[in-house]
C-alpha positions in Angstrom: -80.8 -105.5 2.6 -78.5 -103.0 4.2 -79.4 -99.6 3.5 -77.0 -96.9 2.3 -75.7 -94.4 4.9 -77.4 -91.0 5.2 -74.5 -88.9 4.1 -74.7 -85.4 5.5 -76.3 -83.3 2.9 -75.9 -85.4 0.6 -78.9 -84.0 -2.2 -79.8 -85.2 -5.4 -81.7 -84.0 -7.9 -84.1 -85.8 -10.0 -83.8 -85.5 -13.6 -86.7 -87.1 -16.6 -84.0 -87.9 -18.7 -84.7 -87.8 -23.2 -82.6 -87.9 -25.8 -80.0 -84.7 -26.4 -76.8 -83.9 -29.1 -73.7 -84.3 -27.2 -70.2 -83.2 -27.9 -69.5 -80.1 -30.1 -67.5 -79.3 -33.0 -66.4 -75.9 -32.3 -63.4 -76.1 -29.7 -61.2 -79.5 -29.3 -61.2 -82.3 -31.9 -62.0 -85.0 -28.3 -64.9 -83.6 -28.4 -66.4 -84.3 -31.6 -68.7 -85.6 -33.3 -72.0 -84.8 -32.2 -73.4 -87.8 -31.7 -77.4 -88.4 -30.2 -77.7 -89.8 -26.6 -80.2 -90.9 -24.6 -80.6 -91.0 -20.7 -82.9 -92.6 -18.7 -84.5 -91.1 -15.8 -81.5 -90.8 -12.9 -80.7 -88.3 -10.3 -77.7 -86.5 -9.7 -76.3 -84.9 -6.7 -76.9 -80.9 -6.7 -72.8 -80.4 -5.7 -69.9 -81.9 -5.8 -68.9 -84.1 -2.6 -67.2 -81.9 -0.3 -64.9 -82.6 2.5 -67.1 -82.7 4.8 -69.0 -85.5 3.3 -65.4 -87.6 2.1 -64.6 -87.0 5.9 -67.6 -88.4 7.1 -67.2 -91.8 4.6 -63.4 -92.2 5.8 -64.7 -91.9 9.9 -67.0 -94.4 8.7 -64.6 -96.9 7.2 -61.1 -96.1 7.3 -60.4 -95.9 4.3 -57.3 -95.1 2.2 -56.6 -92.6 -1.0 -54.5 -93.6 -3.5 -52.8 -90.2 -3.2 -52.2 -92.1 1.1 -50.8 -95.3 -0.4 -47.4 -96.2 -1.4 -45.8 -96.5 -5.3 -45.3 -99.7 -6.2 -42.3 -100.3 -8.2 -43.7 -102.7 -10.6 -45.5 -99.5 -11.9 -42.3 -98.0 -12.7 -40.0 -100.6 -14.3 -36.2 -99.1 -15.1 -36.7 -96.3 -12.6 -33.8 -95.3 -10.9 -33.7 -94.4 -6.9 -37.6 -94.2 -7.3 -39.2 -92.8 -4.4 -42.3 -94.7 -3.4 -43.4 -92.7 -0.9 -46.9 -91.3 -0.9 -48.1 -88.0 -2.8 -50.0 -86.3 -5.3 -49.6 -83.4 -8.0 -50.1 -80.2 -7.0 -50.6 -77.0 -8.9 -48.1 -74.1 -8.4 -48.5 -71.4 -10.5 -45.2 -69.8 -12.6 -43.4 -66.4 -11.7 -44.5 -65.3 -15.2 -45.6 -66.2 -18.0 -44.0 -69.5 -19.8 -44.2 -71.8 -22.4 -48.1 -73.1 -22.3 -47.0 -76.5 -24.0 -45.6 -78.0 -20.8 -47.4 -78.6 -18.2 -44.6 -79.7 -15.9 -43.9 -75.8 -15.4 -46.4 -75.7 -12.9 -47.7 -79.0 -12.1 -45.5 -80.7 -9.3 -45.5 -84.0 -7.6 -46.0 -83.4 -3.8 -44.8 -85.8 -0.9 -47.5 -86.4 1.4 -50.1 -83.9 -1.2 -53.8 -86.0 -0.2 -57.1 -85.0 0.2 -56.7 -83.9 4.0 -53.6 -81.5 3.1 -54.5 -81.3 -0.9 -51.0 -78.9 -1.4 -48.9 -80.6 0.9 -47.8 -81.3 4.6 -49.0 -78.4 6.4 -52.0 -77.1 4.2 -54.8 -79.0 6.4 -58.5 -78.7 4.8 -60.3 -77.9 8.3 -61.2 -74.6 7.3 -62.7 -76.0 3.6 -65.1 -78.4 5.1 -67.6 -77.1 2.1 -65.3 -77.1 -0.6 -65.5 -79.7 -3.1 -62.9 -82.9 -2.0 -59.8 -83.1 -4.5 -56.9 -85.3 -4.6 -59.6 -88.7 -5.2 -58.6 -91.0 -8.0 -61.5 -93.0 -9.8 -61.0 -95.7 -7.3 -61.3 -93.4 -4.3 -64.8 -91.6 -6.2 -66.1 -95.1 -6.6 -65.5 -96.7 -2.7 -67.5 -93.2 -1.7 -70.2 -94.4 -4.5 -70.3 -97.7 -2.9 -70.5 -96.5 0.4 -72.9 -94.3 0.1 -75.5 -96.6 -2.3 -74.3 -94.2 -5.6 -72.4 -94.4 -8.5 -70.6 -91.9 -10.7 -72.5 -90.5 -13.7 -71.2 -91.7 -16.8 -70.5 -88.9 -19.5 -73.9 -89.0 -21.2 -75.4 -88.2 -18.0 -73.2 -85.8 -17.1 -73.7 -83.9 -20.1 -77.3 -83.8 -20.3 -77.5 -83.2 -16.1 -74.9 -79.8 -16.9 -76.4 -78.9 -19.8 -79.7 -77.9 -18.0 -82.3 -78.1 -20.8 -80.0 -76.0 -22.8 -79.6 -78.3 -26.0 -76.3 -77.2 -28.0 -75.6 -74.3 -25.7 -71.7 -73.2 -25.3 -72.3 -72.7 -21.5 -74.3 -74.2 -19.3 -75.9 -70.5 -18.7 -76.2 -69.8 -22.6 -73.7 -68.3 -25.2 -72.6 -65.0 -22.9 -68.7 -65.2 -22.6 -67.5 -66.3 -18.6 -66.5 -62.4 -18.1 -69.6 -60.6 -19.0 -71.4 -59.4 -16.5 -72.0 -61.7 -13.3 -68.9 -64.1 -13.1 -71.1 -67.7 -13.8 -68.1 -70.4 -12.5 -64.8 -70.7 -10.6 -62.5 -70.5 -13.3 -59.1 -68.8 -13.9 -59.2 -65.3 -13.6 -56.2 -63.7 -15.1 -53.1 -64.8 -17.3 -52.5 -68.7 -16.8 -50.2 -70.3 -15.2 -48.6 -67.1 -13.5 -51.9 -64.3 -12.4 -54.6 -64.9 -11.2 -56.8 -62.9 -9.2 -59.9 -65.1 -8.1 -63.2 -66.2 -9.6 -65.4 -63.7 -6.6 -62.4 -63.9 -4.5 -61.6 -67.3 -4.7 -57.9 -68.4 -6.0 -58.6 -72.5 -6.1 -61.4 -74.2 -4.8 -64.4 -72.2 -3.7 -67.7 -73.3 -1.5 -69.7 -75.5 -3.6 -72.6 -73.2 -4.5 -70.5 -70.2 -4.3 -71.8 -69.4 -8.2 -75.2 -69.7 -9.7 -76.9 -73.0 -10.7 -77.9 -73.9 -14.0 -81.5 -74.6 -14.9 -81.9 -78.0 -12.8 -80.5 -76.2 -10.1 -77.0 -78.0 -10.4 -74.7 -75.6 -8.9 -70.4 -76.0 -9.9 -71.4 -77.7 -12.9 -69.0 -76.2 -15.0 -65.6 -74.5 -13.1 -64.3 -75.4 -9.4 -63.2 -79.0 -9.9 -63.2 -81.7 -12.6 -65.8 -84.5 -12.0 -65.1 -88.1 -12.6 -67.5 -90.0 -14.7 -67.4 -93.7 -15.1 -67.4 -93.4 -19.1 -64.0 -94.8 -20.3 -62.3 -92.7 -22.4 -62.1 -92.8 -26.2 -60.6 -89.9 -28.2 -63.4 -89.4 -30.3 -67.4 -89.9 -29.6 -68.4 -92.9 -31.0 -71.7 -93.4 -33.1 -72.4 -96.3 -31.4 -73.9 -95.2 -27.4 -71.1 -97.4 -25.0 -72.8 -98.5 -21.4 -71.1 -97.8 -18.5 -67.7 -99.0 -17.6 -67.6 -101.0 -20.7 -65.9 -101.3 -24.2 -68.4 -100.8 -27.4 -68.5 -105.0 -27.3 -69.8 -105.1 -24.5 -66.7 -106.6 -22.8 -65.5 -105.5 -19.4 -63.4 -102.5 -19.1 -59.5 -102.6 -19.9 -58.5 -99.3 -20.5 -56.9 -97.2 -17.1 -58.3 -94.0 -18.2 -62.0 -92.4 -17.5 -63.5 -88.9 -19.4 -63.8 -86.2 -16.5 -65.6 -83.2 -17.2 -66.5 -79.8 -16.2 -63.6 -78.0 -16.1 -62.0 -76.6 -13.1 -60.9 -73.4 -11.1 -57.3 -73.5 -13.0 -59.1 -73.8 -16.5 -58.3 -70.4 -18.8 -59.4 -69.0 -22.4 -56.1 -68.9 -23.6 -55.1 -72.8 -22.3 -58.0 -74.8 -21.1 -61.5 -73.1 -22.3 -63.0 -76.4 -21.1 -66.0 -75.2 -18.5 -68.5 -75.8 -21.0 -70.9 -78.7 -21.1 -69.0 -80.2 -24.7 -65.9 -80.4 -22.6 -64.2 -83.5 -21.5 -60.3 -84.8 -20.6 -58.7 -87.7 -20.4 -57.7 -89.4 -16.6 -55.8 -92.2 -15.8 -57.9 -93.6 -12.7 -54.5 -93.4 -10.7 -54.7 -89.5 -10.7 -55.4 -87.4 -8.1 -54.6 -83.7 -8.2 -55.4 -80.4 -6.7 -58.8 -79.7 -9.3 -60.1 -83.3 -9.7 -63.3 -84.1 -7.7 -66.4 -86.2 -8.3 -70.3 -85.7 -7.8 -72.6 -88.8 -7.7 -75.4 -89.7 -9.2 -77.9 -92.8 -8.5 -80.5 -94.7 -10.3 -84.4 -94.3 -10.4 
């Protein structure tokens, strides 16, 4: 059998596994109830993949984003003067502040936006080799999975690898707020969309491991980027523990939309307190934006 690739730097850490109470009822209705899990032993990489390492898998095999690739038009039907060619959305925050209940204020659709030049022709990521990789979809995550012998984590995992061996903390770090003391994650610093003045400096994506790991020594856990899982989205947890990448029969997958988690650098108190464990969104698995990223994890 062909061995998986050495991916530069590419480190896991292994976790025991158990049984832990995921979800919470204190912030957004997705992520409720609190429902009993159990993981089995796994390892899960310490960062996020970076761009260094996403570089390395596209030298390796050519391959293509969806962020690289055309529109099709039978995605749109009815759409007038469509243009198909190839982008992503970028953030771009206000001049002030605005209306919080549309998004569309400050999230743009980019010509030529992919994960080489994540805000758009001319904004390279040479000098962000460490930085986690954004502008990947869910199928883009999982090619790098199967090129590098991993898979993504599904959202039990997840959970229970950010969560540190903190059962039913609000953080991963404990119950402190994000601004007291020592900032703990990359998050919005400021007044979203419009101000912000940088989690340590950084406005966007920082170095992965730029902010201190949780307990398992899992560093950007919570802040920096959103992480693709492999869990398909339902709008509620379900009683009933779902397997990976399929529905609670049992039957292969249908639905076009995955749970992410972790929060990101652009998350805010007053919009998006989502860098806590609990936290979740929905993704269709054609996305690819300027805070989406992945981590991998791998059997043991």
């Amino acid at each position: 059998m062909t061995q998986p690739p050495l991916v530069t730097d590419l480190d896991f850490v292994e976790l025991s596994g158990g049984s832990f109470a995921m979800g919470s009822t204190d912030f957004y209705p997705e992520e409720g109830p609190v429902v009993q899990r159990h993981v089995a032993p796994f390892a899960i990489a310490r960062t996020p993949v970076t761009n260094a390492q996403f570089a390395e898998f596209v030298a390796a095999t050519g391959y293509v984003t969806t962020a690289e690739t055309p529109l099709n038009p039978d995605d749109f039907p009815g759409a007038v003067d469509l243009d198909l060619r190839p982008g992503s959305l970028v953030f771009k925050p206000t001049e002030g502040p605005v209306d919080l209940g549309n998004w569309r204020l400050w999230w743009h659709w980019v010509t030529g936006a992919n994960w080489r030049e994540p805000h758009g022709p001319g904004t390279t990521n040479d000098s962000v080799a460490q930085h986690p990789v954004v502008q990947v979809s869910f199928a883009d995550a999982t090619a790098f999975c199967e090129w590098s012998g991993s898979r993504l984590p599904t959202e039990a995992e997840w959970e229970f690898a950010a969560r540190g061996g903190k059962p039913g903390a609000t953080f991963a770090w404990g119950e402190e707020p994000q601004n007291v003391g020592e900032l703990k994650a990359n998050t919005w610093q400021g007044a979203f969309p419009w101000r912000n003045t940088g989690a340590a400096g950084w406005v966007g994506t920082s170095p992965v491991g730029s902010f201190p790991p949780n307990d398992f020594g899992l560093v950007d856990v919570t802040g920096n980027v959103w992480e693709w899982t492999s869990t398909v989205w339902e709008a509620r947890h379900s009683e009933q523990a779902t397997t990976c990448g399929c529905s609670p029969a049992g039957k292969p997958a249908t639905s076009t939309d995955r749970v992410a988690k972790g929060g990101s650098h652009l998350c805010a108190p007053e919009y998006c307190l989502r860098y806590r464990p609990a936290a979740r969104t929905r993704q269709t698995v054609d996305s690819s934006t300027t805070h989406m990223g992945f981590r991998v994890a791998r059997n043991l």
